[in-house]
Legacy VTK file of the C-alpha trace (Angstrom):
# vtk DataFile Version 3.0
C-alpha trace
ASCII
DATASET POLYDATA
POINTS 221 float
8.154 4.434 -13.470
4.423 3.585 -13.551
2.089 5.412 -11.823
-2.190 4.978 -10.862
-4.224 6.885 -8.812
-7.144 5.075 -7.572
-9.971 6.354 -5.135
-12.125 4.212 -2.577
-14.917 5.342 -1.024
-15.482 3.299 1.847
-13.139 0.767 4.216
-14.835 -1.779 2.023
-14.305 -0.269 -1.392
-10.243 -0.319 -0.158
-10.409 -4.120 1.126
-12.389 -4.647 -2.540
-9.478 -2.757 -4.180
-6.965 -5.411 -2.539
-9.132 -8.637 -3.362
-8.948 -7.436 -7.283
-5.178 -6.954 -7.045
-4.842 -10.639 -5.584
-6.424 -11.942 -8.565
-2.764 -10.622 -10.735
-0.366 -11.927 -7.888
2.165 -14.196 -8.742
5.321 -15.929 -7.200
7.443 -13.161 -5.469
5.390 -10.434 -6.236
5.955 -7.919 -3.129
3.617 -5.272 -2.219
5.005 -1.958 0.180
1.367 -0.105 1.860
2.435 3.550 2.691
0.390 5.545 5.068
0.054 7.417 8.166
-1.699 5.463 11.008
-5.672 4.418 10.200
-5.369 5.284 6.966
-6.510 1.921 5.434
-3.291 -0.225 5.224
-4.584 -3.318 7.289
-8.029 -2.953 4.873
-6.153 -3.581 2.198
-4.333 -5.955 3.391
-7.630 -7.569 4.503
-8.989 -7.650 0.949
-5.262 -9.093 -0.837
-5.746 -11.733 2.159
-9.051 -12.543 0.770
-8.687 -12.582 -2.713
-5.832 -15.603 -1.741
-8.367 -17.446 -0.527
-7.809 -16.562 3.347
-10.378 -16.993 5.348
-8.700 -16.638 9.147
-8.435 -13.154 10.558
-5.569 -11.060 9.293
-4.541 -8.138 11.331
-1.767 -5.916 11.413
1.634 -8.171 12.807
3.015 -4.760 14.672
4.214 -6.874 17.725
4.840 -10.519 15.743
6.746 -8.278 12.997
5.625 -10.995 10.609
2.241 -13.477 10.112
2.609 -15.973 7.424
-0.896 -17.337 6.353
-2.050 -20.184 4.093
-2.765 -19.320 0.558
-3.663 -19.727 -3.036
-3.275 -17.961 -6.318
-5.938 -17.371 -8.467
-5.201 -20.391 -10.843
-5.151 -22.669 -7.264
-1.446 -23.043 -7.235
-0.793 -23.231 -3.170
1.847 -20.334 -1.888
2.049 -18.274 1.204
1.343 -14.870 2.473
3.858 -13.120 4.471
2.585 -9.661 6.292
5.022 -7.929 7.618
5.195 -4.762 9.566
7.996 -2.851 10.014
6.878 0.001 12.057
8.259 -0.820 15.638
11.828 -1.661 13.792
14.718 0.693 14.580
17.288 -0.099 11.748
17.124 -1.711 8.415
19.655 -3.975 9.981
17.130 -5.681 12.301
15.364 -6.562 8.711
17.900 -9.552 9.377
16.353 -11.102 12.768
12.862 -11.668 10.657
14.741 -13.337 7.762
13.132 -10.145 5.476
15.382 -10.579 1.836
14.982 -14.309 1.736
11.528 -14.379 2.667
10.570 -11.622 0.124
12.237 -14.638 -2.704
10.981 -18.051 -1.251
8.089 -17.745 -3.792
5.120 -16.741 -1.677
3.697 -13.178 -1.760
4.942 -10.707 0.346
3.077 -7.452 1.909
4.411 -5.234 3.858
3.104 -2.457 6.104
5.513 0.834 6.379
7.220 -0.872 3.543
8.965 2.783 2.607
10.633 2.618 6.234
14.366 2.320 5.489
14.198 3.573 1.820
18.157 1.795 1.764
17.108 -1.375 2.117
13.797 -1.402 -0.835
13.839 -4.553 -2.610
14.829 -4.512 -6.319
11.445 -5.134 -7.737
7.946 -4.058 -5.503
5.266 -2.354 -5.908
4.266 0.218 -4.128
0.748 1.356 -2.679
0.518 4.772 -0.753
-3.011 5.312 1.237
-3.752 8.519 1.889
-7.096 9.571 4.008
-9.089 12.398 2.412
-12.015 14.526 3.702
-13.442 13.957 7.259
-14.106 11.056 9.088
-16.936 9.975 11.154
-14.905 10.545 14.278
-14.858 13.684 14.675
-11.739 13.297 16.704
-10.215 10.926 14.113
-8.468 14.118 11.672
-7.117 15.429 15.065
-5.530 12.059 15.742
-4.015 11.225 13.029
-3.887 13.556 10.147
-2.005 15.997 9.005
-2.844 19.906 8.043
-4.083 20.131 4.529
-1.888 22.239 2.729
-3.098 25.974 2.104
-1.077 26.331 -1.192
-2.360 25.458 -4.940
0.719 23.676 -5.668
0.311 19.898 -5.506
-0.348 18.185 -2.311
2.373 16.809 -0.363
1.689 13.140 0.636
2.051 12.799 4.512
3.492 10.070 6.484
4.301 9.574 10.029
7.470 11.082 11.127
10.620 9.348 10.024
8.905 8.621 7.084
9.027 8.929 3.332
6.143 9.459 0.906
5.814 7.753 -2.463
6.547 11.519 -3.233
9.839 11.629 -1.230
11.273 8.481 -2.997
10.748 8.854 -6.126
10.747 12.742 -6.624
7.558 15.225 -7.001
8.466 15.684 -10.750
9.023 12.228 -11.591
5.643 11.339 -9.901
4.046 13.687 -11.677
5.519 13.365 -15.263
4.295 9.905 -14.773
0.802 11.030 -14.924
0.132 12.132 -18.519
-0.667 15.986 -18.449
-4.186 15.827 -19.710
-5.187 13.616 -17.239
-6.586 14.509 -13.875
-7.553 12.007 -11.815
-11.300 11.850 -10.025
-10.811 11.749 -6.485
-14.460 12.358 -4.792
-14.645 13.595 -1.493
-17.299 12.415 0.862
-19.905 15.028 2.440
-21.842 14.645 5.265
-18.949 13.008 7.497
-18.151 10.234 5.166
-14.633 10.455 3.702
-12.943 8.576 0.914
-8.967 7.139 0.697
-7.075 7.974 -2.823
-4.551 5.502 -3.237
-1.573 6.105 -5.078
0.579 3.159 -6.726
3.746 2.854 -8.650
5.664 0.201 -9.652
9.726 -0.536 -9.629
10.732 -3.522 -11.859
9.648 -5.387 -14.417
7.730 -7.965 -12.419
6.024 -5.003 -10.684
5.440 -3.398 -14.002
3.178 -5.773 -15.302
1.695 -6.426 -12.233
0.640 -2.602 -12.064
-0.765 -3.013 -15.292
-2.681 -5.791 -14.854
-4.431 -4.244 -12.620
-5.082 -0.987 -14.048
-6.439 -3.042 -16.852
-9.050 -4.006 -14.582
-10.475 -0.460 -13.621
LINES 1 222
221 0 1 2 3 4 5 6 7 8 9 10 11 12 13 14 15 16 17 18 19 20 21 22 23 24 25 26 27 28 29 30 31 32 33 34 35 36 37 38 39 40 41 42 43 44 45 46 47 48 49 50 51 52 53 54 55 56 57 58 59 60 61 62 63 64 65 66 67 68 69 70 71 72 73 74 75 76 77 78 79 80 81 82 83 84 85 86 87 88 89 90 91 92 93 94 95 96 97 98 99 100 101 102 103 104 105 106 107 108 109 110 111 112 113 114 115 116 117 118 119 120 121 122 123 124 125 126 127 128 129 130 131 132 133 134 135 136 137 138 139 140 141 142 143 144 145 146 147 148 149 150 151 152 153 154 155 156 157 158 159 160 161 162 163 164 165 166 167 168 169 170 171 172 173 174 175 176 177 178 179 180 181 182 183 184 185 186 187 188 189 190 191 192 193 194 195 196 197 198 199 200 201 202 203 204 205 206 207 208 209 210 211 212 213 214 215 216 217 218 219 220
């Protein structure tokens, strides 16, 4: 398994980081955003949904479960965009009543908020994009809110969720995460001062459509 680390300073440099990734989709790619709550998700979804060429409002589809929106690859081929989100489902059996496996093959692209949710029911082939919030934010209620305590240890940091869910670190395994990255290589995550504070943005990739995909991309950095 693949794995990037990429870092984004800014709710714009993370919708940026999504328009770039557009530019590589193809035909059933699927794309699973891991995070807690606010921690830049929607953005990105925002910036896949332009790079496709949408220009109507995408927000998160908590309560519609899934918005499907007009789009186009980067060659101008017409396909779709399905956004899921699967945070108010129970039971990876109630993937069912949206139509989720069939969907995630009809050709379109699929992205899908809490897309770690019911780690049973992952699709054979995705790639997977875990946002994690780092530093302080503006709000100086916002860390209170919705973040978890940094942990006090040197060892490596555990990624948080929400509760009842996994971390790219949970599914896959800390050591297989981290033999992934090559040992002489630490990544360059900068942390905001002044009350700013930047996302880091894990991603991995499971198949061989997702493979390429992931480097594609990192070929653009």
């Amino acid at each position: 398994m693949s794995l990037i680390v990429l870092a984004s300073a800014s709710a714009a440099e993370t919708q940026a980081l999504g328009t770039q990734l557009a530019a590589k989709l193809c035909p059933n790619d699927v794309l699973l955003l891991v995070g807690g709550l606010g921690a830049g998700k929607t953005q990105f979804a925002q910036g896949v949904a332009a790079g496709l060429g949408i220009s109507e409002p995408v927000c998160s589809p908590t309560f519609n479960l899934l918005l499907s929106h007009d789009a186009k690859l980067a060659d101008g081929t017409a396909t779709r965009l399905y956004h899921f989100d699967l945070y108010r489902l129970d039971t990876a059996e109630q993937l069912d009543d949206i139509d989720y496996f069939a969907l995630l093959e009809d050709g379109a692209i699929s992205l899908v908020e809490w897309g770690d949710r019911f780690p049973e029911a992952l699709p054979e082939d995705y790639l997977l994009i875990e946002v994690n919030v780092l530093g302080e934010a503006r709000d100086p209620t916002y860390k209170a809110r919705h973040c978890a305590p940094e942990p006090q240890s040197a060892a490596p940091p555990t990624r948080y969720c929400e509760p009842g869910l996994q971390s790219l670190t949970a599914l896959t395994g800390a050591v297989s995460v981290n033999a992934a990255i090559p040992p002489d290589t630490t990544p360059s995550i900068a942390v905001l001062p002044d009350g700013l504070w930047s996302r880091e943005l894990l991603v991995s990739a499971v198949g061989a459509r997702s493979e390429r995909l992931l480097a594609d991309w990192q070929a653009l950095q």
